[in-house]
LOZALUM-213242 format. One record per residue (C-alpha): residue number from 1; x, z, y. Coordinates in steps of 0.05 Angstrom, whole numbers. Layout:
N
> NUM/X/Z/Y
...
***
This chain:
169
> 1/595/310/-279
> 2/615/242/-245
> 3/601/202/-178
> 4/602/144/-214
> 5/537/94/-192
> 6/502/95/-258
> 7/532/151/-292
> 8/457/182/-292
> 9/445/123/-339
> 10/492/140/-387
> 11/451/185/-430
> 12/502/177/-495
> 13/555/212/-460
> 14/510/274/-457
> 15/493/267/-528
> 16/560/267/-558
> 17/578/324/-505
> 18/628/288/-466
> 19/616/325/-410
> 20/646/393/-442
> 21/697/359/-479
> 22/725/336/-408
> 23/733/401/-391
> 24/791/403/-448
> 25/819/335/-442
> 26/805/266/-412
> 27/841/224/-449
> 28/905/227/-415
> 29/968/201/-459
> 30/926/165/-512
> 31/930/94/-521
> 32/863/60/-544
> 33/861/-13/-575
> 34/814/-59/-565
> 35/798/-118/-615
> 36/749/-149/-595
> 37/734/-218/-542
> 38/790/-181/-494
> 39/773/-148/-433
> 40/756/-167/-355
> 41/835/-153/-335
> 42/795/-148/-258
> 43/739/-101/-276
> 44/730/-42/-229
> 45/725/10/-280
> 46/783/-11/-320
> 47/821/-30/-269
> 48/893/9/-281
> 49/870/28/-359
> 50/893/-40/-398
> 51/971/-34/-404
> 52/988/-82/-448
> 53/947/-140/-474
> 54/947/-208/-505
> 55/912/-252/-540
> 56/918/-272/-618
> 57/870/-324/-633
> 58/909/-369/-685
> 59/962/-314/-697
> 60/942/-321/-770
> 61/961/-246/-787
> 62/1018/-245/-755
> 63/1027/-201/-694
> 64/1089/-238/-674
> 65/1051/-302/-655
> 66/995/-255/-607
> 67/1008/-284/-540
> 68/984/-292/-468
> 69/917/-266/-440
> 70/867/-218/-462
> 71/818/-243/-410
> 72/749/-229/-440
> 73/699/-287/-441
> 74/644/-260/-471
> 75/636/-184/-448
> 76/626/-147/-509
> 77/704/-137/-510
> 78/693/-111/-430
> 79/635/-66/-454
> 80/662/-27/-507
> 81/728/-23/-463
> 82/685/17/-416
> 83/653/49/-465
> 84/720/80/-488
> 85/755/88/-421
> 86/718/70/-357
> 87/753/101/-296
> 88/715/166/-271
> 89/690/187/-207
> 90/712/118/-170
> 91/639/114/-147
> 92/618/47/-188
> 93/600/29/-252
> 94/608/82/-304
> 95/660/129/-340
> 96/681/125/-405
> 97/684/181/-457
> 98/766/176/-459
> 99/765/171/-372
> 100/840/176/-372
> 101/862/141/-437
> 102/897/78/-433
> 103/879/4/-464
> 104/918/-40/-508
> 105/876/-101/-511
> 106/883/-157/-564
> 107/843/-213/-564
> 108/819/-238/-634
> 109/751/-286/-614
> 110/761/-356/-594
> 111/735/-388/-525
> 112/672/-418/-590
> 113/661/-335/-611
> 114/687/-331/-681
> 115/741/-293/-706
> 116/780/-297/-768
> 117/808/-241/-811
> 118/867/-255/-798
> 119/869/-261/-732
> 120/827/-183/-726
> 121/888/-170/-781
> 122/945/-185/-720
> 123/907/-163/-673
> 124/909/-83/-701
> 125/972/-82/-715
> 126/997/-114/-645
> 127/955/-57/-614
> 128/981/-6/-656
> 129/1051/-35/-641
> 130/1039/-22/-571
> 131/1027/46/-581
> 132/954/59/-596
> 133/928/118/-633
> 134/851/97/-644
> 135/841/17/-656
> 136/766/2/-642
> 137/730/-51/-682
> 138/672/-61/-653
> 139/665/-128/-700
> 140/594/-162/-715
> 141/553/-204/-741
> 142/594/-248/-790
> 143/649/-208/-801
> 144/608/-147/-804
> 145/557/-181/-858
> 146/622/-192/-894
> 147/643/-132/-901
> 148/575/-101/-916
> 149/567/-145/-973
> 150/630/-161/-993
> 151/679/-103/-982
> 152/730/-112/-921
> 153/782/-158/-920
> 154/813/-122/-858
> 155/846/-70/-911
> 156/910/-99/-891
> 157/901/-77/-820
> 158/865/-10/-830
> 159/916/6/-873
> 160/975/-16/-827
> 161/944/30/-776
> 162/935/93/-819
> 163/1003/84/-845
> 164/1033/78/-763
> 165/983/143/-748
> 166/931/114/-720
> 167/862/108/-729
> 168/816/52/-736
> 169/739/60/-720
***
């Protein structure tokens, strides 16, 4: 199904039947965004994928205050990037279930890991400004314990993205 280097690895994509569903659509015109620690704007497999990005640590919930880079510093931003839309059949790396999507990356972790609310909160809705149609929030630890226990306080955002038609997962 794919050239890629470690795509015989990649036993997920087999279990949520990626494979067939390729053979309907790739991903091609749909904008994903990313919220997460950013993305490697260099990586190989995403390379030509991240259209628009930006980061909006201290934005406070305001989408108008996201700027400059999405460049990831951890790697779980990276990863789940890849996850979503790794190039296909480059011969590296991996593919990604959406092979021919494209990114919209906002940054919401500082350089020290954490994340506030608010600055997930601008960092859906300057994705979904910039077009995206699924908004992954691949959030953990604190923020996820939150939430678990406590309900979300990323309403505001989830609801900013159903309301612009997109989705948040």
């Amino acid at each position: 199904a794919s050239n890629d280097a470690s795509f015989d690895k990649l036993w997920g994509l087999a279990q949520i039947g990626a494979p067939a569903a390729w053979t309907k659509t790739t991903g091609a015109g749909v904008r994903i965004g990313i919220v997460d620690t950013g993305v490697d704007l260099a990586h190989e497999d995403l390379v030509g994928r991240v259209v628009a990005h930006t980061s909006c640590v201290g934005a406070d919930g305001d989408p108008a205050k996201c700027e400059g880079s999405a460049q990831d510093v951890y790697g779980h931003g990276t990863h789940v990037a890849g996850i979503a839309a790794a190039v296909r059949d480059n011969g590296v790396g991996v593919a990604g279930v959406a092979p021919d999507a494209s990114l919209v990356v906002a940054r919401a972790f500082s350089e020290t890991g954490s994340a506030s609310q608010a600055d997930v909160i601008a960092g859906i809705k300057w994705v979904v400004d910039h077009g995206a149609r699924v908004v992954n929030l691949s959030l953990g630890e604190a923020l996820f314990v939150t939430s678990a226990t406590f309900g979300t306080g990323l309403v505001e955002g989830i609801d900013y993205a159903w309301s612009h038609g997109a989705v948040a997962v």
